[in-house]
C-alpha positions in Angstrom: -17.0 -25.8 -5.7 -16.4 -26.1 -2.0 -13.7 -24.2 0.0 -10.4 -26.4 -0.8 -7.7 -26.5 0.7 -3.9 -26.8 -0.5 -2.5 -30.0 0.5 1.1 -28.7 0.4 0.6 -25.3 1.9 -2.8 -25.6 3.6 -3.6 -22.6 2.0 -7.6 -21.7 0.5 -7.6 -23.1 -3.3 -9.1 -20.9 -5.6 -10.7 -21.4 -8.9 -9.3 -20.6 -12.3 -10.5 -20.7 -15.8 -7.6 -21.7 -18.5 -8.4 -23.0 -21.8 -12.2 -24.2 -21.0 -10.8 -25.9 -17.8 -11.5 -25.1 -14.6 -8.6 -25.6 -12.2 -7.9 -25.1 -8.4 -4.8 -23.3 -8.0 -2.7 -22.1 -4.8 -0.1 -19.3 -5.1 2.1 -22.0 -4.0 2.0 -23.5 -7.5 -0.5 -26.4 -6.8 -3.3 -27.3 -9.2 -5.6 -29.5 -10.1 -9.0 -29.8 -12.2 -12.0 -29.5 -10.3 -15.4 -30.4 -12.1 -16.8 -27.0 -10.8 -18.4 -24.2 -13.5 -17.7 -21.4 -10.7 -15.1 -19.1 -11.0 -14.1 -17.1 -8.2 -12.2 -13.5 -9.2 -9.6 -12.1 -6.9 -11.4 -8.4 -7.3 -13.3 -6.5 -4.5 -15.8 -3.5 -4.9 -14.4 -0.5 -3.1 -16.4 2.3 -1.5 -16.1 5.7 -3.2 -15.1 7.7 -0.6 -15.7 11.7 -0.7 -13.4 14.6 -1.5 -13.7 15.3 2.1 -14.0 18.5 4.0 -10.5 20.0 3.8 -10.1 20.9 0.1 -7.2 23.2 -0.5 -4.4 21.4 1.6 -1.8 24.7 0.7 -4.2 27.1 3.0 -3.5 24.4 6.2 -0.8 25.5 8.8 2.2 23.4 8.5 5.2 22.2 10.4 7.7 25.2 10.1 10.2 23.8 8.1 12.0 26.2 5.8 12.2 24.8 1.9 15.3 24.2 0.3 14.4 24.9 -2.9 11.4 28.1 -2.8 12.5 29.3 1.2 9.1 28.5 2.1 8.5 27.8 5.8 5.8 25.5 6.3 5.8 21.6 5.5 3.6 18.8 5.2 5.8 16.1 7.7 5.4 12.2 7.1 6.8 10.1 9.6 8.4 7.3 7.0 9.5 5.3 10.0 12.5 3.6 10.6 14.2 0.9 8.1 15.5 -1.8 11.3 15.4 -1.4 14.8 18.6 0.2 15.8 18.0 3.2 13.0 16.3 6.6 14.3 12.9 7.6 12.2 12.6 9.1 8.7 11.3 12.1 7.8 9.4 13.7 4.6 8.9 17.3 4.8 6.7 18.4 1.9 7.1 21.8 0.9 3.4 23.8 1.3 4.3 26.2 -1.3 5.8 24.7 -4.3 5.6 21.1 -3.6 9.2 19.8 -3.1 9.4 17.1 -0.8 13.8 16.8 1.0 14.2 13.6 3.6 15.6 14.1 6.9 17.3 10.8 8.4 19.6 11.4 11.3 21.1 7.9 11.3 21.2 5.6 14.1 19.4 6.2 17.7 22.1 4.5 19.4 
């Protein structure tokens, strides 16, 4: 089968097996039935990636937070960003120590 193309979205058909027929379907909801044996599947191969080279994350420095919960006072900080444009950034300090992870959003950066 060729590359197709969705005449109601313009978007690339691909090829589907149901029932013993092959049919080109879009997400839009198109289909028809193409004559073609091929079937394409949606999967991809990743790459095994490494454990990389820092292994024990609790030995790292952190960002001096103290934890609510232990009084620990060092934190693993993800920047969760902000929901619309007017809000101000969220924050995810992760405890080093025990694990517990407390938000910080300050509300608008007006």
């Amino acid at each position: 089968m060729d590359l197709q193309f969705c005449p109601v979205c313009k978007k690339a058909l691909v090829a589907r097996e149901e029932d013993g027929i092959t049919y080109a379907t879009c997400i839009c909801g198109y289909k028809k039935e193409t004559k073609s044996d091929l079937v394409f599947s949606e999967q991809e191969k990743r790459k095994e990636i490494g454990r990389g080279i820092a292994v024990d994350k609790k030995n790292l420095k952190g960002f001096p937070h103290v934890c609510s919960k232990c009084g620990y006072g060092q934190a693993e900080v993800t920047d969760l960003g902000a929901s619309y444009s007017d809000e101000s950034n969220t924050y995810l300090f992760k405890c080093k120590k025990c694990g517990y992870s407390e938000r910080q959003a300050d509300g608008t950066g007006n």
